[in-house]
Phi, psi and omega in degrees: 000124194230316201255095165260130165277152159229127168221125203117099220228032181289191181319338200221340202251293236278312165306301172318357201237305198301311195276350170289340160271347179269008188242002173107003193271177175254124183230157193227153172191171219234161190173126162293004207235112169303318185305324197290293185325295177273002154284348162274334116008253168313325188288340186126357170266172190234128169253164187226158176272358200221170161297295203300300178330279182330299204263040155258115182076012191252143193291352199178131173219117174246130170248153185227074223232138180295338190201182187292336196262332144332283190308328200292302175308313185280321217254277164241028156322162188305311197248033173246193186314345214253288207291355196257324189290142178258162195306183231333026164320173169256149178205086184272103199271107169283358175262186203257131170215189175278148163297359136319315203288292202299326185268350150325285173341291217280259194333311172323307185311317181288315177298000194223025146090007202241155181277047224294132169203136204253112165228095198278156182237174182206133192142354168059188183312317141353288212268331181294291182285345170267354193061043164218052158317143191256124202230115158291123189219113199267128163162195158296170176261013152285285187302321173300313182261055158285278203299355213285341186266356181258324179284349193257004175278327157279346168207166197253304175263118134265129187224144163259142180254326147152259196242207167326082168120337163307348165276306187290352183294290193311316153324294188295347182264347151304304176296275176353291205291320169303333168276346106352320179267330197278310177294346180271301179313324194288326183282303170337283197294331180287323185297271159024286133313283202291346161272350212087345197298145206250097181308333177298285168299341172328270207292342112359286216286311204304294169338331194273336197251192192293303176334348175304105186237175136301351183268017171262344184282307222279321226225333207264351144293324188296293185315341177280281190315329202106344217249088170269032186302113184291124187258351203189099182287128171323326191296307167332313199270358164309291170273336141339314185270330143336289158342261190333315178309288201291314207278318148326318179299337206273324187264355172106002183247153189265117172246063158018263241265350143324309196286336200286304193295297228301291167336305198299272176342290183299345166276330176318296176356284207275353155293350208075030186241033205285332189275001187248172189300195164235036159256349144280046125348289210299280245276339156264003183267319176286345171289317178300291204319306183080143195092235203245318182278004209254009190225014190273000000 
């Protein structure tokens, strides 16, 4: 496998693409946003104008798309990757959806001969740009260790999680637990302030103990600071916990402290922070609080 398309080329695919050219591949990509297309270019790729250009002659088309009615479009749209792909393409989906949507995908895929694998990443911009992203990955295991030297040019753990939609499953219990730690950190740092307490070594020594996460190494300066640019936008993680939400109803089980953060997320939103990152979390938790805490 030498020639990859990528399409989708935001905040998380233009990295994914860059390291895929530094592990050696010919990569060629696609962005409904022309600029992304010529910074990728300039990095040493070939932009293409169309879905058909990209999936003409290429070995593997890995996408990186904000939602399930994306993928549905570009993938098995009239004019998308499905209708273009010759019988034993790779077909890697990195974006995050419902596991309905991937196993749809996945049975389409098979009928037109092509190779399906739902591999959702978790590392945020970060994790993009150093390639050691964390990748859950639903399908066969013969296609997965196909795919395994183009996922390990982009992330450091690949794990198979198990058949179709297994991945994005495994996802949506990533989002859950990261949004769950950004509310609890966001009550931390407002208890904190609002006692006197100087949050900044606080929050040091807690890291150092079982209290300790990546979202406090990663998120917990931004939240100090103030500092929302987004590597991972609230709207995302928003609709992610959606996911999550739906995917407990389809298995039957009730998960309390998802619907809660989610309602938070979802209030974040609608206050207007939906474009910043989602460690403003923090800037409604200190509102709700109110008081003294509401201005630490």
């Amino acid at each position: 496998m030498k020639r990859v398309g990528v399409i989708g080329l935001g905040v998380m695919g233009a990295p994914m693409a860059r390291n895929l050219l530094k592990a050696g591949y010919e990569v060629s990509g696609y962005n409904r946003s022309p600029a992304a297309v010529r910074r990728l270019e300039e990095d040493g790729g070939v932009g293409c104008a169309s879905v058909a250009e990209l999936v003409a002659g290429a070995d593997a088309v890995v996408t990186v798309l904000p939602d399930s009615p994306d993928v549905e479009e570009v993938v098995l749209g009239p004019d998308g990757v499905l209708a273009h792909a010759a019988p034993g393409l790779l077909l890697v989906d990195c974006s995050t959806i419902r596991p309905e949507t991937t196993r749809l995908v996945a049975a389409r895929a098979r009928e037109r001969g092509v190779a399906p694998l739902d591999a959702p990443v978790s590392g945020g911009e970060k994790g993009a740009v150093e390639a050691t992203l964390s990748i859950m990955v639903g399908g066969l295991p013969g296609d997965v260790e196909r795919a395994r030297r183009l996922l390990e040019a982009m992330g450091r753990t690949i794990v198979h999680v198990g058949p179709d939609g297994a991945g994005q499953t495994v996802k949506a219990a990533n989002q859950l637990l990261v949004a769950g730690h950004l509310a609890l950190l966001s009550e931390a740092i407002v208890l904190l302030g609002a006692s006197g307490v100087d949050p900044t070594p606080a929050l040091r020594v807690l890291n150092g103990g079982l209290a300790g996460s990546r979202v406090i190494e990663l998120k917990g300066e931004a939240m100090l600071e103030r500092q929302f640019v987004p590597g991972f936008r609230i709207d995302l993680h928003h609709k992610d916990l959606g996911i999550a939400v739906a995917a407990a109803r389809e298995a039957g089980v009730a998960l309390p402290m998802t619907g809660l953060v989610a309602q938070l997320m979802a209030a974040s939103r609608a206050r207007g922070d939906g474009d910043k990152d989602h460690a403003a979390l923090v800037e409604l938790v200190r509102a709700l609080a109110g008081g003294a805490a509401a201005v630490t």
